[in-house]
KEDREN-461525 format. One record per residue (C-alpha): residue number from 1; residue in one letter; y, z, x. Coordinates in steps of 0.02 Angstrom, whole numbers. Layout:
BEGIN
k=NUM; r=A; yy=Y; zz=Z; xx=X
...
END
This chain:
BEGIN
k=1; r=X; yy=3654; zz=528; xx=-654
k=2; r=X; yy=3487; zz=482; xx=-681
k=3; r=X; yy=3351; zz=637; xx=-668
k=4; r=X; yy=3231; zz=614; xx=-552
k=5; r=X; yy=3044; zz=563; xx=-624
k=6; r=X; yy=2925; zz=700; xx=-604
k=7; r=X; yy=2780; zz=682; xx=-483
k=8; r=X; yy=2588; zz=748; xx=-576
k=9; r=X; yy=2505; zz=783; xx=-438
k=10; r=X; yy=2408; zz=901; xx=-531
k=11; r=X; yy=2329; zz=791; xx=-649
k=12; r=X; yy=2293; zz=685; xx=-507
k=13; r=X; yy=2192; zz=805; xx=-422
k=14; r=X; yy=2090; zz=872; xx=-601
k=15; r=X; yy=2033; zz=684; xx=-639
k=16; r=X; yy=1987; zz=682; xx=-451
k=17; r=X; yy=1899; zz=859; xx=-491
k=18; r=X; yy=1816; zz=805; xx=-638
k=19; r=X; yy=1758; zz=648; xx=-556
k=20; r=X; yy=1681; zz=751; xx=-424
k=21; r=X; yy=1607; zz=877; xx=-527
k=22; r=X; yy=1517; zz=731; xx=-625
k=23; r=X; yy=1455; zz=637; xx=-460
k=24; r=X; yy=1374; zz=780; xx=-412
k=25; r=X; yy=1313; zz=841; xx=-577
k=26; r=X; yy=1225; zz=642; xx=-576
k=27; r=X; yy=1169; zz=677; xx=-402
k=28; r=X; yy=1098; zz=833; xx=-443
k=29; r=X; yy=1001; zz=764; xx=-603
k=30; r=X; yy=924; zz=649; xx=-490
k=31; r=X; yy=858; zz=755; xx=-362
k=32; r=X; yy=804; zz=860; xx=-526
k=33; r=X; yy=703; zz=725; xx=-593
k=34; r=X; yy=650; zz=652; xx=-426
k=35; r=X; yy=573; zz=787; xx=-381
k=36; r=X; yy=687; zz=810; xx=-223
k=37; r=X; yy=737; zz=1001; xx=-217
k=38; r=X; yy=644; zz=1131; xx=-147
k=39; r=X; yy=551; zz=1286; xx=-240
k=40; r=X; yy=505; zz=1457; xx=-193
k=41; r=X; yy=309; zz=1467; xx=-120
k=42; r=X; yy=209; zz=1631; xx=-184
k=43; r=X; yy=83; zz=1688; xx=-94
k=44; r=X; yy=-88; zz=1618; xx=-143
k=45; r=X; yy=-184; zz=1724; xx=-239
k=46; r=X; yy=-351; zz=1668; xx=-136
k=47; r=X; yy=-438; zz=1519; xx=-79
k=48; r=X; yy=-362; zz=1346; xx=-171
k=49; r=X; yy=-513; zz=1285; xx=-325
k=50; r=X; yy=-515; zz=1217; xx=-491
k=51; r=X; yy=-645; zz=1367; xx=-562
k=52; r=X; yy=-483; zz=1395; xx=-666
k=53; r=X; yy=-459; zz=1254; xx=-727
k=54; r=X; yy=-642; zz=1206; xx=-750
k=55; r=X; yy=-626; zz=1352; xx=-898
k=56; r=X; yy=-500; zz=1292; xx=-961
k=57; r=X; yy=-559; zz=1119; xx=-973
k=58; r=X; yy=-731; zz=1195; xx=-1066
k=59; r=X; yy=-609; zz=1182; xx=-1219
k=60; r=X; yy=-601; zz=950; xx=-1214
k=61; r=X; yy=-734; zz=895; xx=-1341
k=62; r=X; yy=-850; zz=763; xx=-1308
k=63; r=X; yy=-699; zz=657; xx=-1416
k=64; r=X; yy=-576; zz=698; xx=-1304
k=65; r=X; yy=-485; zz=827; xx=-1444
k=66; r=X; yy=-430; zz=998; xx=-1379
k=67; r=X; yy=-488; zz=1177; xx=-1468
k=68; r=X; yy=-330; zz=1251; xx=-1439
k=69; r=X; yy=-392; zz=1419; xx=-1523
k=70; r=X; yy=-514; zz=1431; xx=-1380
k=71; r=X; yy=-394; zz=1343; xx=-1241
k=72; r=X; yy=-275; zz=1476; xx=-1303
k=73; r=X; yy=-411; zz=1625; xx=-1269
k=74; r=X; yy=-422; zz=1542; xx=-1114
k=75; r=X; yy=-239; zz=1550; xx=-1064
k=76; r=X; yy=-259; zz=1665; xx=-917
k=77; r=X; yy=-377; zz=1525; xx=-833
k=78; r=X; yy=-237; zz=1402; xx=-863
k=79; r=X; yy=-102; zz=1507; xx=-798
k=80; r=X; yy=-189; zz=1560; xx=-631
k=81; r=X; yy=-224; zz=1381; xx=-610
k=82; r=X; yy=-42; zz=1323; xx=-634
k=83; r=X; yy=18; zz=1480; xx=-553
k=84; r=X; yy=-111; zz=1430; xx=-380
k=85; r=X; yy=-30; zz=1251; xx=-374
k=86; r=X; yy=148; zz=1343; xx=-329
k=87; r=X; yy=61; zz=1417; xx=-190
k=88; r=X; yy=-36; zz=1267; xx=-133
k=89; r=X; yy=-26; zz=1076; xx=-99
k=90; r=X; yy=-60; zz=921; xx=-4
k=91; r=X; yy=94; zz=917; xx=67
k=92; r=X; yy=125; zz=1083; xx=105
k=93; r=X; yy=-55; zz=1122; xx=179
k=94; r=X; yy=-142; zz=946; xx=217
k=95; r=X; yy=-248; zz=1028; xx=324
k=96; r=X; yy=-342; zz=1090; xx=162
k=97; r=X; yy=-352; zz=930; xx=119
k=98; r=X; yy=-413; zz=798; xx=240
k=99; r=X; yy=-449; zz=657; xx=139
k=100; r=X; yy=-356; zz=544; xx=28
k=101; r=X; yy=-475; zz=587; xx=-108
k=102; r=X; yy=-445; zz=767; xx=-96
k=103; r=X; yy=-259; zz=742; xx=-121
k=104; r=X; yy=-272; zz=606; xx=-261
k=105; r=X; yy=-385; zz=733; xx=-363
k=106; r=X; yy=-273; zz=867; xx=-338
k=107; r=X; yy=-128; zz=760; xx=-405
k=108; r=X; yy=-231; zz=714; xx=-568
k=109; r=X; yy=-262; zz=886; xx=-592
k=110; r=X; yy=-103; zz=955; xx=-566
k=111; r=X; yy=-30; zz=826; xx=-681
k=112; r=X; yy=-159; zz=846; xx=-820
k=113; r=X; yy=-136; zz=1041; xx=-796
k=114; r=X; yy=62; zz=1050; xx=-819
k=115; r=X; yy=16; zz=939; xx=-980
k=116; r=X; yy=-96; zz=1061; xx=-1045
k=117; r=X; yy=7; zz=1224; xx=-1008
k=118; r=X; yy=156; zz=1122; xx=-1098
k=119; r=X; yy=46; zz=1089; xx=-1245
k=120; r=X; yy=-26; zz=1279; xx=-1258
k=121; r=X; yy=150; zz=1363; xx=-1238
k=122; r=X; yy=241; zz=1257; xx=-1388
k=123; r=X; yy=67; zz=1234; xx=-1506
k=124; r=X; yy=81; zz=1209; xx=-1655
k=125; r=X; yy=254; zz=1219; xx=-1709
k=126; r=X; yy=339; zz=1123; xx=-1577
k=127; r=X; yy=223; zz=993; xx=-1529
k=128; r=X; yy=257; zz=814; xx=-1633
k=129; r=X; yy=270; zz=623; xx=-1600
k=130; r=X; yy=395; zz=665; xx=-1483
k=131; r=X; yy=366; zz=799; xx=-1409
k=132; r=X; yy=306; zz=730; xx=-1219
k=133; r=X; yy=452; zz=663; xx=-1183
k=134; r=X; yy=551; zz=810; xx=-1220
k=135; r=X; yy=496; zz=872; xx=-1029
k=136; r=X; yy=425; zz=725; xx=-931
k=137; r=X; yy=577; zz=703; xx=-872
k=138; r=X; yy=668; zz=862; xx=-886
k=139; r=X; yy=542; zz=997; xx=-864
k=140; r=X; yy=508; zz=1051; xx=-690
k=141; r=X; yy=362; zz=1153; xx=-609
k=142; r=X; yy=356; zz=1240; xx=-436
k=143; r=X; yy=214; zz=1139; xx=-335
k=144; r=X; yy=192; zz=1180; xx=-136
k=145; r=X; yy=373; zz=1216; xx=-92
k=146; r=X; yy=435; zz=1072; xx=-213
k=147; r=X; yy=511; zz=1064; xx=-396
k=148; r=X; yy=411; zz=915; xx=-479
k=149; r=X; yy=458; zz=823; xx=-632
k=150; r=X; yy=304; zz=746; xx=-724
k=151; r=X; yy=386; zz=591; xx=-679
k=152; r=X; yy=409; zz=640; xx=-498
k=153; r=X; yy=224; zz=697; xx=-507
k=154; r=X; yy=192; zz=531; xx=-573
k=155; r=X; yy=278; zz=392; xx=-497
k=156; r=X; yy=356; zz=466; xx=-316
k=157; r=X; yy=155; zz=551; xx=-293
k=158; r=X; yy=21; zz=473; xx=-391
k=159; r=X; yy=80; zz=297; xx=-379
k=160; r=X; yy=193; zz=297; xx=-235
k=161; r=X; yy=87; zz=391; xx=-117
k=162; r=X; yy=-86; zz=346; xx=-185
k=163; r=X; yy=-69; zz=152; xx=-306
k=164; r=X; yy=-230; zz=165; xx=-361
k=165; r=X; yy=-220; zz=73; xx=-547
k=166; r=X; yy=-352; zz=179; xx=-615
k=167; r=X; yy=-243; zz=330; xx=-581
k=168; r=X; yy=-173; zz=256; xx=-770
k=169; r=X; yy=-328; zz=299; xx=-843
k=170; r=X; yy=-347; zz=465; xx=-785
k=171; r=X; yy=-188; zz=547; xx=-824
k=172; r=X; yy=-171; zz=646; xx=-998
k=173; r=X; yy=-24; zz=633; xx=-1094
k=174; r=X; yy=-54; zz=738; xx=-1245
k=175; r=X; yy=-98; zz=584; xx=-1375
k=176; r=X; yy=-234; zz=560; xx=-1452
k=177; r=X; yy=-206; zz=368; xx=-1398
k=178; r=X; yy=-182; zz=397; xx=-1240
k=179; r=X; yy=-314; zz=419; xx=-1100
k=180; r=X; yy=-438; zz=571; xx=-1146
k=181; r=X; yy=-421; zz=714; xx=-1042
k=182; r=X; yy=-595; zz=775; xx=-979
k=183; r=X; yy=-699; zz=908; xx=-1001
k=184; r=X; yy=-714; zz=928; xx=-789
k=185; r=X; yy=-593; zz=911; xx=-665
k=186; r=X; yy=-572; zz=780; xx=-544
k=187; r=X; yy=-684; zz=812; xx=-374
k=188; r=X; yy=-647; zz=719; xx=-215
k=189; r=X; yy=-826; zz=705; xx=-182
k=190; r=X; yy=-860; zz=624; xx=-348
k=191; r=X; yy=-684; zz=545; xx=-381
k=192; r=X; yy=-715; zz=355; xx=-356
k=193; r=X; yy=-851; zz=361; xx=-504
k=194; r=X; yy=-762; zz=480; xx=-608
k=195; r=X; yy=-611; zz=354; xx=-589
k=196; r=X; yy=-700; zz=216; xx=-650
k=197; r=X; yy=-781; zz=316; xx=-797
k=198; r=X; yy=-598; zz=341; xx=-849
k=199; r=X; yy=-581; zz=171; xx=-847
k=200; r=X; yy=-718; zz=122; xx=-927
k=201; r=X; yy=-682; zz=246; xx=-1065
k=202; r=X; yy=-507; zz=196; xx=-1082
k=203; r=X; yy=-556; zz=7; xx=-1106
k=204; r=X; yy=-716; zz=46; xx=-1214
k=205; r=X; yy=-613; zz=102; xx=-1345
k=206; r=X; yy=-583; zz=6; xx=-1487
k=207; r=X; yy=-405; zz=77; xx=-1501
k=208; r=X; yy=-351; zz=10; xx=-1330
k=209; r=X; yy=-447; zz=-152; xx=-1312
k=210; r=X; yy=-480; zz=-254; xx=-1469
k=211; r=X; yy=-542; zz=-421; xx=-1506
k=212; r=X; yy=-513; zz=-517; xx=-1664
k=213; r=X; yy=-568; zz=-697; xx=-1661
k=214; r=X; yy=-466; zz=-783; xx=-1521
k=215; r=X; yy=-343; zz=-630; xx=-1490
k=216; r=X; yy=-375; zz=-485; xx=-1362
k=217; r=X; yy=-253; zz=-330; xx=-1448
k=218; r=X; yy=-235; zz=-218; xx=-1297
k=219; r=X; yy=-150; zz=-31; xx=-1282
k=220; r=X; yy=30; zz=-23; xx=-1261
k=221; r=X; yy=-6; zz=67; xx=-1076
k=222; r=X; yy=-93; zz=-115; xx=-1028
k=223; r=X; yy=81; zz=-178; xx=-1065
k=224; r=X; yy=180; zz=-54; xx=-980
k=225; r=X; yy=75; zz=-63; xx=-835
k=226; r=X; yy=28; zz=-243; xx=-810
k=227; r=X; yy=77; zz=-277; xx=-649
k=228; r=X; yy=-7; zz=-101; xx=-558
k=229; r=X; yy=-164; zz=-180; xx=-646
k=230; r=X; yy=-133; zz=-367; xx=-584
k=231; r=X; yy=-118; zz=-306; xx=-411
k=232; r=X; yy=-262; zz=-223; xx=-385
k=233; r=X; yy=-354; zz=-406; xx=-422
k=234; r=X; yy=-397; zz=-525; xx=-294
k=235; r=X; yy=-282; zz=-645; xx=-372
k=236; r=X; yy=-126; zz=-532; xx=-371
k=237; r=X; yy=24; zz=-524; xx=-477
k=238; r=X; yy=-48; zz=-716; xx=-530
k=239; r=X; yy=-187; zz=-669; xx=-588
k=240; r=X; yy=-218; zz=-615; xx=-796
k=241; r=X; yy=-236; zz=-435; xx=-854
k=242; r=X; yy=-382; zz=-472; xx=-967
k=243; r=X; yy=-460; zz=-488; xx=-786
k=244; r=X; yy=-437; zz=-301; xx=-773
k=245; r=X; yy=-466; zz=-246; xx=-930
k=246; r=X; yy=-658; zz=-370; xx=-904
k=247; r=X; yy=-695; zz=-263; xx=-775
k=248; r=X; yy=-708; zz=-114; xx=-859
k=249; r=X; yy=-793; zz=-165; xx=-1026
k=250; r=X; yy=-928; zz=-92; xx=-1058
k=251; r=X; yy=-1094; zz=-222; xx=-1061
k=252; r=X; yy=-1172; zz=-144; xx=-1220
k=253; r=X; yy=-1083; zz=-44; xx=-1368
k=254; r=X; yy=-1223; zz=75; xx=-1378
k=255; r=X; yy=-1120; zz=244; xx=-1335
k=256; r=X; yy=-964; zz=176; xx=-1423
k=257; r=X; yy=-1012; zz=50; xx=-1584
k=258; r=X; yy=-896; zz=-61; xx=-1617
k=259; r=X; yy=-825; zz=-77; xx=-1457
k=260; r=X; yy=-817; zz=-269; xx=-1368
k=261; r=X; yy=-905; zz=-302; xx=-1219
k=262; r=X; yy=-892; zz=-409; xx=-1054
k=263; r=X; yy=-995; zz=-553; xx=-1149
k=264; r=X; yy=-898; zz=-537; xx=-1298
k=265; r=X; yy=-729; zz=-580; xx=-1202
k=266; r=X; yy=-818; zz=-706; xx=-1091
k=267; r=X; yy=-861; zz=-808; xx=-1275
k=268; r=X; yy=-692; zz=-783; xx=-1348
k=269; r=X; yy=-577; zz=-799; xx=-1186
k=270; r=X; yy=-680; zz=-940; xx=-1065
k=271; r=X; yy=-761; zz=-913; xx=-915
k=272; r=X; yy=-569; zz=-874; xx=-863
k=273; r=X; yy=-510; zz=-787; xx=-1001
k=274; r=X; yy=-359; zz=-884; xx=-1023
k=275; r=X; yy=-409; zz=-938; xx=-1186
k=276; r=X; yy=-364; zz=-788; xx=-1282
k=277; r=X; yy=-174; zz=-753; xx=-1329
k=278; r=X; yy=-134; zz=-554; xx=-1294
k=279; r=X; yy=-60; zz=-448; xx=-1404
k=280; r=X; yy=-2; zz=-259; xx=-1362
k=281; r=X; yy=-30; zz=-103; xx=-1506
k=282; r=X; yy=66; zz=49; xx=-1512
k=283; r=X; yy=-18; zz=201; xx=-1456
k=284; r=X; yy=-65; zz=338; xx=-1570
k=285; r=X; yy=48; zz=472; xx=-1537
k=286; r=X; yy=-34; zz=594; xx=-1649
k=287; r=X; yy=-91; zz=771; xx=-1526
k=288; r=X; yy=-291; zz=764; xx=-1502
k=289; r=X; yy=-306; zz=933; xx=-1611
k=290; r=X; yy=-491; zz=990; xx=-1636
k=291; r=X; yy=-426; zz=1071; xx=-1789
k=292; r=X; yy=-349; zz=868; xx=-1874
k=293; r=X; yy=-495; zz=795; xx=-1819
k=294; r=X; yy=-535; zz=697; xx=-1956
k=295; r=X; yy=-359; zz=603; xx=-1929
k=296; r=X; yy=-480; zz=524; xx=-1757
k=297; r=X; yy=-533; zz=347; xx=-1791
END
């Protein structure tokens, strides 16, 4: 008599489990770094400002490099400042912010903020060529009601809600090749100029746009972000990126010798600038540290 072949429905239902269990692990992960579940709102200490973060900012050089001895004396400023954006947002209150300018400049600060708190709490011993993104993606921060990634803060906000290309520009990410973090925050009243200043900034520096005979060497970011830039131009997603990167040149080196200018690309490149070939650079990843200065080209 043959025995009869047991049934496992027990394993059955444990690879069903685990199956489950990693669904909604990948589910959860991506509400995580979406920016998509909900946080606990303090209440506001006082009236939303940047005076806080104004302070804190007193520590950017004119180079763009951070004193973190001083930024770190300043701590307090930074963490009411971080601590008021729990309490506060556009999209919690819009009401306290009626225009799209006041919510795009409390965006870029928010997002240069979190940067900066991230940098004070691990300098020096845990901040290297890696070390931004360790949290972009995994760190998240309490912001009006919602948990926000960087990259939720970045591309589901800033660019989703806002696609202005010079946004790029504006947005620290800890390198000292990356765009400089300023020594003022953002204003709504004064946001369109200090926008294009970042710009400007950005492309007048020899690290991120250089030409060498009939080659235009541009920053990594230009790469990465090619087609934000192309379609903010007139001739869209068809149009060149040197076309963006022209309109921000400076028109004399005087402030920054040795950068290239608007007539310098028009003589290289053509009246169309399609006569250059592009070539991208890597970014320096080293941290803008006041105290390594002297590593700043």
């Amino acid at each position: 008599m043959n025995a009869p072949v047991p049934s496992r429905p027990r394993a059955r239902w444990s690879t069903v489990a685990a199956l489950a269990a990693l669904v909604a692990l990948a589910v959860g992960a991506g509400l995580y770094v979406g920016g998509a579940l909900p946080a606990a709102v303090p209440p506001a200490a006082g009236p939303f400002g940047y005076a806080d973060y104004a302070q804190a900012l007193s520590h950017v050089r004119p180079s763009g490099d951070l004193d973190f001895a001083g930024l770190q004396h300043d701590r307090a400023a930074l963490e009411r400042f971080v601590a008021s954006l729990a309490a506060v947002s556009p999209h919690r209150q819009p009401e306290l912010f009626p225009s799209p300018e006041d919510g795009l400049a409390y965006w870029i600060n928010a997002y240069n903020a979190l940067v900066l708190m991230q940098l004070v709490e691990r300098y020096p011993d845990r901040v290297g060529a890696s070390w931004f993104g360790g949290f972009y993606w995994t760190h998240a921060w309490p912001v009006g009601g919602e948990r926000l990634t960087l990259y939720a803060l970045k591309q589901r906000v800033l660019l989703g809600e806002y696609a202005d290309p010079r946004v790029h520009f504006a947005l620290f990410e800890g390198t000292r090749g990356g765009p400089r973090l300023d020594g003022a925050p953002y204003q709504p009243e004064l946001l369109d100029a200090q926008l294009n200043d970042a710009s400007r900034r950005y492309m007048g520096d020899a690290r991120h746009v250089k030409l060498e005979d009939k080659t235009v060497r541009l920053a990594s970011l230009l790469r990465e972000r090619k087609q934000d830039l192309l379609a903010a131009l007139p001739e869209g997603r068809g149009g060149n990126v040197l076309q963006f990167v022209w309109a921000f040149l400076p028109d004399t080196c005087e402030e920054r010798p040795g950068c290239d200018t608007r007539g310098d690309l028009d003589r290289a490149c053509g009246p169309l600038l399609d006569k250059c070939r592009v070539d991208f650079i890597p970014e320096d990843t080293s941290l803008p540290d006041a105290a390594n200065a002297a590593g700043r080209r």
